[in-house]
C-alpha positions as CSV (number, residue, x, y, z in Angstrom):
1,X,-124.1,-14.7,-62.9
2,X,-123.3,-11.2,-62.3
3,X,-120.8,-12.6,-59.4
4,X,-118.9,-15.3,-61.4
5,X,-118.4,-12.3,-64.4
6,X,-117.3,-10.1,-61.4
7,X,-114.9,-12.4,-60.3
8,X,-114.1,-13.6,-63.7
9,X,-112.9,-9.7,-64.5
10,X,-111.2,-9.2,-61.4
11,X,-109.0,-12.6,-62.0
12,X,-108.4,-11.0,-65.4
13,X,-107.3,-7.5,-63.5
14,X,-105.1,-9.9,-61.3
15,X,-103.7,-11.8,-64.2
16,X,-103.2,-8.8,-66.7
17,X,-101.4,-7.0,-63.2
18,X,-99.1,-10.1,-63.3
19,X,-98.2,-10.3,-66.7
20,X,-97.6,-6.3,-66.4
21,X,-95.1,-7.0,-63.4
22,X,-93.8,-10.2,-65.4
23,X,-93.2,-8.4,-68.6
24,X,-91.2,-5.0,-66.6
25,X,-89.1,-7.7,-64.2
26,X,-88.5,-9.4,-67.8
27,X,-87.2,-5.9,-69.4
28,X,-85.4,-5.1,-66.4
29,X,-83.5,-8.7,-66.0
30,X,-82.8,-8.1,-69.6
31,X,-81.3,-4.4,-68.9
32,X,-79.1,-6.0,-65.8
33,X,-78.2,-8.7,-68.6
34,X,-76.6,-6.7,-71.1
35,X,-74.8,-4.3,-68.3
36,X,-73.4,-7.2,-67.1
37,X,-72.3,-8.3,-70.3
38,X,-70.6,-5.2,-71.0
39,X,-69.2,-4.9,-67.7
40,X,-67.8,-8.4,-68.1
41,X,-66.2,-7.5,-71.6
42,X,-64.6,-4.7,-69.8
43,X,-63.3,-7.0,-67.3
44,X,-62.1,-9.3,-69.7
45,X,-59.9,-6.7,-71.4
46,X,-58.3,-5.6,-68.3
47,X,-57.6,-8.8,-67.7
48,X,-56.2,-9.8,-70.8
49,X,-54.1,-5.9,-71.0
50,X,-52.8,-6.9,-67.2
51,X,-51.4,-10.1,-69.1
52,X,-49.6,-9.1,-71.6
53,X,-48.4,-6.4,-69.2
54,X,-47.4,-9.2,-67.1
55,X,-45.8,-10.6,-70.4
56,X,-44.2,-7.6,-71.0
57,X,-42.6,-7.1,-67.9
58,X,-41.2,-10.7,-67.6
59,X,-39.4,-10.5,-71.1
60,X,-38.0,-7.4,-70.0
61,X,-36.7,-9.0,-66.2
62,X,-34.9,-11.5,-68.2
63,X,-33.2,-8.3,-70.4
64,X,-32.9,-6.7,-67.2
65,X,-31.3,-9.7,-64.9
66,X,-28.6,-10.4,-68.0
67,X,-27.5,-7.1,-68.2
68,X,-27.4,-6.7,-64.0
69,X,-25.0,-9.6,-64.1
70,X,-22.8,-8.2,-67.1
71,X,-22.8,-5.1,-64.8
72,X,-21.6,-6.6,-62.1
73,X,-19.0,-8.4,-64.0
74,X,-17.8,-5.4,-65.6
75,X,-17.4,-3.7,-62.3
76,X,-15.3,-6.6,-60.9
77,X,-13.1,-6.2,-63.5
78,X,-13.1,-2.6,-63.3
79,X,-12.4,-2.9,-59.8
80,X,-9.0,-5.7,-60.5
81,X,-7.6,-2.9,-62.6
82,X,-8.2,0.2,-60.6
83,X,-6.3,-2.3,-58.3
84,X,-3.3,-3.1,-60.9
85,X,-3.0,0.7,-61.6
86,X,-3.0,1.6,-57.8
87,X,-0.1,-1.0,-57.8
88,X,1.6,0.4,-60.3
89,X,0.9,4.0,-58.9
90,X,1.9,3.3,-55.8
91,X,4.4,0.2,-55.9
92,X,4.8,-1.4,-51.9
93,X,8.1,-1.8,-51.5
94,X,8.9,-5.6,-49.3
95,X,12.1,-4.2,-47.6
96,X,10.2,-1.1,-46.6
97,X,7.4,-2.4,-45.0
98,X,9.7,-4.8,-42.5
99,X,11.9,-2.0,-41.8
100,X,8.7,-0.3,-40.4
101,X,7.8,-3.5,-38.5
């Protein structure tokens, strides 16, 4: 009698250890879980500001690739009357240039 009681108190040592390890891995998967929530939230808003950088920065390309191409019009045009005025400036005379030749 003595023996089963002994060993009936030392499965209860065993099972109360258990439940003890049970119940800190449960707190401690539970800790993990709610870091890991957070951190995911975090990662979710980065992601989300990284978009609407994204967003951002496409609207302004478009801006950006309109006005290049106004710019580069512009300077074409700039560039046909510099030429005009150089004409004018200096006007090349025909009978001049095939008495040089």
């Amino acid at each position: 009698m003595y023996r089963l009681q002994h060993r009936q108190n030392s499965l209860i040592e065993l099972m109360e250890s258990l439940i003890g390890e049970f119940d800190t891995d449960l707190l401690s998967l539970a800790n993990r879980r709610r870091r890991l929530a957070v951190e995911l939230k975090y990662a979710q808003l980065f992601s989300l500001e990284l978009y609407q950088q994204l967003k951002i920065i496409r609207s302004c390309q478009e801006e950006d690739d309109r006005l290049l191409a106004r710019v580069k019009k512009l300077q074409g045009i700039l560039q046909a009357m510099d030429e005009k005025v150089k004409m004018k400036l200096y006007p090349v005379d025909p009978f001049c240039i095939a008495e040089k030749l």
